[in-house]
C-alpha positions as a printed Julia matrix, in Angstrom:
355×3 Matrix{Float64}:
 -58.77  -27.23  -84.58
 -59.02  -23.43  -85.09
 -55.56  -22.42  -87.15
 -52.86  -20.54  -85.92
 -49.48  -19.41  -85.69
 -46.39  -20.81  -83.92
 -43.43  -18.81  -83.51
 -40.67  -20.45  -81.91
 -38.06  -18.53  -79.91
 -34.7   -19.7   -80.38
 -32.79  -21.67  -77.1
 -30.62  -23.34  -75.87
 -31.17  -25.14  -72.62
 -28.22  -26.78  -70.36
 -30.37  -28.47  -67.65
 -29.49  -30.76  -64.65
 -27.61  -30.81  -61.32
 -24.13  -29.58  -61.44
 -25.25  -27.37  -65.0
 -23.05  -24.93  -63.94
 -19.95  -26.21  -64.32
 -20.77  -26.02  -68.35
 -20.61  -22.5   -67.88
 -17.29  -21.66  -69.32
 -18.26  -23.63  -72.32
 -21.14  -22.26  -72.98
 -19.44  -18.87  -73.01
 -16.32  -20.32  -75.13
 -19.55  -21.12  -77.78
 -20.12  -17.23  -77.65
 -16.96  -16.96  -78.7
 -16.51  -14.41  -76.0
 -14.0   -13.66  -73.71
 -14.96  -10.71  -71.14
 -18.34  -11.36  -69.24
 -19.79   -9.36  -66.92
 -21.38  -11.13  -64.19
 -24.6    -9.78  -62.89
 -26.45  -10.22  -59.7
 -28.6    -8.46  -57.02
 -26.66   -7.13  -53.5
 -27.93  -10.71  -51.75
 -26.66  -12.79  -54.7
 -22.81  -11.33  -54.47
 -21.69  -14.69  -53.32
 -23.18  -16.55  -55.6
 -21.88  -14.44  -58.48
 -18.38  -14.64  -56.86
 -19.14  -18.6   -57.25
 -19.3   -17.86  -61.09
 -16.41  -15.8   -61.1
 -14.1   -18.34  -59.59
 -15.26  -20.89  -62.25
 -14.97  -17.98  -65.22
 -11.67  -17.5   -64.6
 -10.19  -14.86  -67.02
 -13.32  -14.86  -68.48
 -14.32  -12.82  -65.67
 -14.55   -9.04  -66.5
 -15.79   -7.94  -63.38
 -19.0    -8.46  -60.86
 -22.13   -5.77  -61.05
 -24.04   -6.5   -57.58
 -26.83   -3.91  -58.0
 -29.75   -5.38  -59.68
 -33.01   -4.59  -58.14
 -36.76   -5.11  -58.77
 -38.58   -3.71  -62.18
 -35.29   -2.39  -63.59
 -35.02    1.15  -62.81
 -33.65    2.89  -66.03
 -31.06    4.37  -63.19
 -29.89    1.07  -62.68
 -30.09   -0.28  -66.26
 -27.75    3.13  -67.5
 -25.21    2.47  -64.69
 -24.89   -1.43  -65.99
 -24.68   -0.65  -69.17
 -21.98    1.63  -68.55
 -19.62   -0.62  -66.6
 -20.03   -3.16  -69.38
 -18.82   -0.97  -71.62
 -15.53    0.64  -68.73
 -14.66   -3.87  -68.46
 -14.53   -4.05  -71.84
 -17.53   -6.89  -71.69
 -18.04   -9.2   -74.86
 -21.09  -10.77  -72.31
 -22.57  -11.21  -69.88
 -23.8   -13.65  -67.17
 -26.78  -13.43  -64.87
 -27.03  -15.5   -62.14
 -29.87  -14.87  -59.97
 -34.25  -14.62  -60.3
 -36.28  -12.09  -62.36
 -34.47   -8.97  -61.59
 -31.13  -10.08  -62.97
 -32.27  -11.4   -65.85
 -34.09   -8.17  -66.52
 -30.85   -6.44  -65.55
 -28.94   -8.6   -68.28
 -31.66   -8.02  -70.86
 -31.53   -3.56  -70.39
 -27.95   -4.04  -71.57
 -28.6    -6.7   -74.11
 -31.33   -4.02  -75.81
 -28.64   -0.76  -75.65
 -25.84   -2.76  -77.12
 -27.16   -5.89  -78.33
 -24.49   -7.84  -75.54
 -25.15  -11.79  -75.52
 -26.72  -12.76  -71.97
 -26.3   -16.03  -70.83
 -29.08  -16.45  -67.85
 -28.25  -18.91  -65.02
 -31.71  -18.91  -62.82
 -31.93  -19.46  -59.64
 -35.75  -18.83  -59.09
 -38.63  -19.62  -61.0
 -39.39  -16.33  -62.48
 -38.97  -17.69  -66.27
 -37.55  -14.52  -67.8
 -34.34  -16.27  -69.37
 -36.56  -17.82  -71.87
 -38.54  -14.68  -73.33
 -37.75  -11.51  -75.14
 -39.89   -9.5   -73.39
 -37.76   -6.93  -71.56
 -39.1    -4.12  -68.66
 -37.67   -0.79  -67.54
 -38.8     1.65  -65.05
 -38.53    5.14  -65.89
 -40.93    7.88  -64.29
 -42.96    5.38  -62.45
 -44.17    3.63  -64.93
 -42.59   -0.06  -65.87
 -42.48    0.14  -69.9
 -42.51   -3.4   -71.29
 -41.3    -4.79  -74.68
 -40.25   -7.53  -77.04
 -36.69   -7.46  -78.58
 -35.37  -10.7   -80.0
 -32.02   -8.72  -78.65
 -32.75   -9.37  -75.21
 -33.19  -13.15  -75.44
 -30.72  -14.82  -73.68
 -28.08  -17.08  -75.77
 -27.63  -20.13  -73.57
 -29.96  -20.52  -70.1
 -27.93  -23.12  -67.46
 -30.52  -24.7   -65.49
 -28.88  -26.01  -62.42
 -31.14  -27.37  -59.54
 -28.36  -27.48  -56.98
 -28.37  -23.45  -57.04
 -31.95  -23.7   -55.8
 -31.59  -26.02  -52.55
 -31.39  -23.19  -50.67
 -34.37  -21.14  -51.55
 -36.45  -19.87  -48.95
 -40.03  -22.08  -48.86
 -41.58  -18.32  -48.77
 -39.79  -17.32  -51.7
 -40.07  -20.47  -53.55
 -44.11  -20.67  -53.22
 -44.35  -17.18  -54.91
 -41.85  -17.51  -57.39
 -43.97  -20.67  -58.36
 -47.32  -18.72  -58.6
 -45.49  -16.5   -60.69
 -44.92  -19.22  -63.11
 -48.19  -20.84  -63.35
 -49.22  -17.04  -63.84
 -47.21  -17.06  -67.18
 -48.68  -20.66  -68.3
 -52.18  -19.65  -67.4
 -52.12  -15.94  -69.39
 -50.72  -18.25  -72.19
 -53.93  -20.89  -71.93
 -56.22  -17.27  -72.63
 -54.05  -15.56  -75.13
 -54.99  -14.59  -78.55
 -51.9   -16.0   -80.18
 -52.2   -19.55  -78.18
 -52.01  -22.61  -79.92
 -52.05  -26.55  -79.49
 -48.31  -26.49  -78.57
 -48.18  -23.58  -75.97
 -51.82  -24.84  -74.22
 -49.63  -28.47  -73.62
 -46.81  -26.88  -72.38
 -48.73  -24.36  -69.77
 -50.49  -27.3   -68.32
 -47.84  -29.52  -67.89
 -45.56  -26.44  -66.47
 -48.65  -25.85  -64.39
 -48.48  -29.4   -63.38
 -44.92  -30.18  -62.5
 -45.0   -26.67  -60.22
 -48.09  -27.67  -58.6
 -46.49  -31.01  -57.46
 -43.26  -30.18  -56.81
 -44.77  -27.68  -54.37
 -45.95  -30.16  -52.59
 -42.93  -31.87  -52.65
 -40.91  -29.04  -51.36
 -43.48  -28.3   -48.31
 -42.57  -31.53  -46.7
 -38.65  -31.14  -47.63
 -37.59  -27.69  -48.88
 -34.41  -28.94  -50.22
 -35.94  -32.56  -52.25
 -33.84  -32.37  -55.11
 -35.88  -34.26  -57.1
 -38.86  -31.43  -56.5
 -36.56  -29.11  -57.32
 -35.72  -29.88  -61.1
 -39.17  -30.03  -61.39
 -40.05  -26.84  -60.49
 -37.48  -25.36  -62.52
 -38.28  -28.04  -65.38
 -42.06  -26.34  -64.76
 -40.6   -22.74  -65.07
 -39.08  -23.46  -67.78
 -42.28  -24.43  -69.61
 -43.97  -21.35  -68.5
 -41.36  -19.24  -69.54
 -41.99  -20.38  -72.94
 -45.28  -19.84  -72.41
 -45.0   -16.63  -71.82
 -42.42  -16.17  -74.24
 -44.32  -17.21  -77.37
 -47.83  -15.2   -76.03
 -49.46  -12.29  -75.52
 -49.71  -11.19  -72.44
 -52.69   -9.9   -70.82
 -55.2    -8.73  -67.77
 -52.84  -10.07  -65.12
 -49.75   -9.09  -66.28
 -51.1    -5.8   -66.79
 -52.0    -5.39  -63.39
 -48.83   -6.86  -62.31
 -46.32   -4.29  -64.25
 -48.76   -1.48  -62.83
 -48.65   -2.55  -59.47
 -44.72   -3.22  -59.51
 -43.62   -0.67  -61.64
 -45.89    2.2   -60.04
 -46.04    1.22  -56.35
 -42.71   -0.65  -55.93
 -44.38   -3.81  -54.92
 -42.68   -7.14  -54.82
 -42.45   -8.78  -58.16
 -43.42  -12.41  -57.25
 -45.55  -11.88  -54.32
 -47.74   -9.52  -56.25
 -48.3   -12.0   -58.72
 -49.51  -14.59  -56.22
 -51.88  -12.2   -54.91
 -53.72  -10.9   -58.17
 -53.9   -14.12  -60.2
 -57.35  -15.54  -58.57
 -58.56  -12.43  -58.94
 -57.49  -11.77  -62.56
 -58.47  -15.41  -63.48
 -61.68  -15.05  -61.86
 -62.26  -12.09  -64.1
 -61.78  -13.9   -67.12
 -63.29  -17.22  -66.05
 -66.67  -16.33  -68.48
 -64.87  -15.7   -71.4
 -62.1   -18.12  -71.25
 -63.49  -21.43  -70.23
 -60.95  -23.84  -71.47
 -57.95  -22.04  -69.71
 -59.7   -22.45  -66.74
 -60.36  -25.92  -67.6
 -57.03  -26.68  -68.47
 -55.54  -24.99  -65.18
 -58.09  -27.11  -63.03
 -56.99  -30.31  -64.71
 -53.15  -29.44  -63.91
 -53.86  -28.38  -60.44
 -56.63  -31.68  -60.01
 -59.74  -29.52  -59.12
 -62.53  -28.58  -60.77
 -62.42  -25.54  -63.57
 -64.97  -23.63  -61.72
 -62.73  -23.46  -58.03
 -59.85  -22.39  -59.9
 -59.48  -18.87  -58.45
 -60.5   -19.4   -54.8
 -58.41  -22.82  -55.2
 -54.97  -20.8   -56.29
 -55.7   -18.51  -53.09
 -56.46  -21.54  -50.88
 -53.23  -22.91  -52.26
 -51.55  -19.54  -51.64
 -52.7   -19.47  -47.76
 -51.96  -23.3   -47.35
 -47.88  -22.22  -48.57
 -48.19  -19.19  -46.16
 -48.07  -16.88  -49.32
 -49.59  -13.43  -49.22
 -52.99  -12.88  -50.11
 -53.55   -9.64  -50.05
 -51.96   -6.24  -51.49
 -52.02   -4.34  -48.17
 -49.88   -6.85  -46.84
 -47.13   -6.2   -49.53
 -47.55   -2.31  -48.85
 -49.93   -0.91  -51.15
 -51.29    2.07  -50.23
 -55.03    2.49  -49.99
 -55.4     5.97  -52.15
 -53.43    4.39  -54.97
 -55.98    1.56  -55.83
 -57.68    4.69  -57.71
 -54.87    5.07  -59.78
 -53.67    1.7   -60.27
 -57.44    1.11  -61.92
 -56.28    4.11  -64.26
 -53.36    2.82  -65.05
 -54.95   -0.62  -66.21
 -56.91    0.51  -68.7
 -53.96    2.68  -70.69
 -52.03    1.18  -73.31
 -54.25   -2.06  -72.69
 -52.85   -5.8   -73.01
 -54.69   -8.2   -74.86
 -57.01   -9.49  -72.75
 -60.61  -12.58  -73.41
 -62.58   -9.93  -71.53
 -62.61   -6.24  -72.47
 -60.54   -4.09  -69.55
 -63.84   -2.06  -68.03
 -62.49    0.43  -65.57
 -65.4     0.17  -63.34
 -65.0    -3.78  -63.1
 -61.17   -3.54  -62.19
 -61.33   -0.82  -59.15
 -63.66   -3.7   -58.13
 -60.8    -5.9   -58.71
 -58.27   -4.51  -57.2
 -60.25   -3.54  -53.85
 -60.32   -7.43  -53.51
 -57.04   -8.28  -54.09
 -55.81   -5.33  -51.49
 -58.43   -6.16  -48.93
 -57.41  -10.33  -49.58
 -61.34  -11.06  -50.35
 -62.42  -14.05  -52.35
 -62.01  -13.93  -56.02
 -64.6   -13.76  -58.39
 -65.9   -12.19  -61.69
């Protein structure tokens, strides 16, 4: 076994149906009193849910979290935590609240506590993202982790199938990066492909019955896994593409995910043979139909395939291959500009994957 080093992230996990209720506790254990509740426009009734059940612990409701945190949106938070007075605050909703929470956990250092209700795996990392200028600008603060993540399957019953399929493929994105990354070890590569496992099947699961139950703690069991995948890893190629593709062109988080994952795992396949291997074994193919499998996978779900369908505009694929080679992640394969205009043609024309 090749050595290595494991840093563990600190958290605290309330998981199972009805989680929610534990809320108020889990803010007592703060030992605050004032939280702010976060949530995107759609999510307002949900965060009125939380409300109810804060009580007066309830400083107020901010309904305007949006995708890739606009620095905008992040300043106007920040400042109505600090006009209620908030000691905390609560985010109840997928990727883009939790990113919300985290751009006023990094200004003021504010305890988050992160109640998901997609599979975007956020809650358990400190890496935070703000858009400023067009450009998403990513980070890790150990400020930003949240303090306490509730877990609570019930909040997830009524997920769209659509939504739920690419908020999975976002997950097994994080697990699979993780498999490749420089700083991977024996305890991260066990936890991707069981994450990877318990999304793939609850998929399954969920096609046939979109509110199973059962499926649905183990997806978010799964996303939790890959969130501490991602969490304790480097990121690389396909997150790259990912933040430069959201950040720049305002596409949608999750579905853009699903779409350049064969592609970015097909790029690596030569120089990271045991992540693929691993990934096949959690998924039950073969290592070597990994990429076209995930897109198979994708189009069986009815998820997009392709980055014209999610609005990309053809004259910026020249850019976005710019983009990916500045201020590169760590990546098994060296970023060759050439290689990923190549790339990204694919993934906007929805073409097989492959190296």
């Amino acid at each position: 076994m090749r050595a290595f080093v494991y840093q563990a992230n600190p958290a605290r996990v309330v998981f199972g149906a009805g989680a929610l209720q534990q809320l108020p506790a889990e803010i007592d254990r703060l030992g605050a009193r004032r939280a702010l509740v976060l949530c995107t426009p759609g999510q307002a009734a949900a965060a009125e849910q939380v409300a109810a059940l804060l009580g007066g612990r309830a400083a107020g409701i901010f309904a305007k979290a949006v995708m890739h945190v606009p620095i905008e949106s992040a300043n106007e938070a920040r400042d109505e935590a600090r006009r209620v007075g908030a000691d905390c605050a609560v985010a109840i909703g997928g990727g883009s609240t939790t990113g919300l929470g985290k751009a006023i956990a990094l200004d003021s250092g504010l305890p988050i506590v992160a109640v998901p209700t997609t599979y975007a795996g956020s809650e358990m990392t400190p890496i935070y993202g703000i858009t400023e200028g067009g450009l998403k600008k990513t980070g890790r603060d150990p400020r930003v982790l949240p303090r306490s993540v509730i877990y609570d399957p019930e909040l997830t019953l009524g997920l769209p199938l659509a939504i739920t399929v690419t908020s999975t493929f976002n997950a097994i994105a994080h697990a699979a990066e993780g498999l490749y990354a420089p700083d991977a070890n024996p305890v991260v590569s066990l936890m991707a492909e069981e994450g990877i496992r318990a999304l793939a099947a609850a998929l399954l699961a969920l096609q046939a019955d979109a509110r199973d139950a059962a499926a649905r703690s183990d997806a978010l069991y799964g996303a939790w896994l890959c969130g501490m995948v991602l969490g304790a890893t480097t990121m690389g190629l396909h997150h790259k593409l990912c933040h430069t593709l959201g950040g720049s062109f305002n596409l949608p988080h999750a579905e853009v995910h699903t779409v350049v994952l064969p592609h970015a795992l097909a790029y690596n396949a030569a120089a990271a043979p045991d992540a693929l291997r691993r990934i096949g074994r959690a998924l039950g193919i073969d290592a070597d139909e990994v990429p076209q499998g995930l897109q198979a996978l994708a189009r069986r779900y009815g998820a997009p395939t392709s980055l014209a369908t999610l609005g990309m505009p053809a004259d910026g694929l020249d850019r976005a291959a710019d983009l990916s080679v500045q201020n590169q992640y760590a990546n098994p394969r060296p970023l060759d500009r050439t290689a990923l205009r190549a790339l990204l043609q694919r993934a906007f024309d929805g073409a097989p994957a492959q190296g």
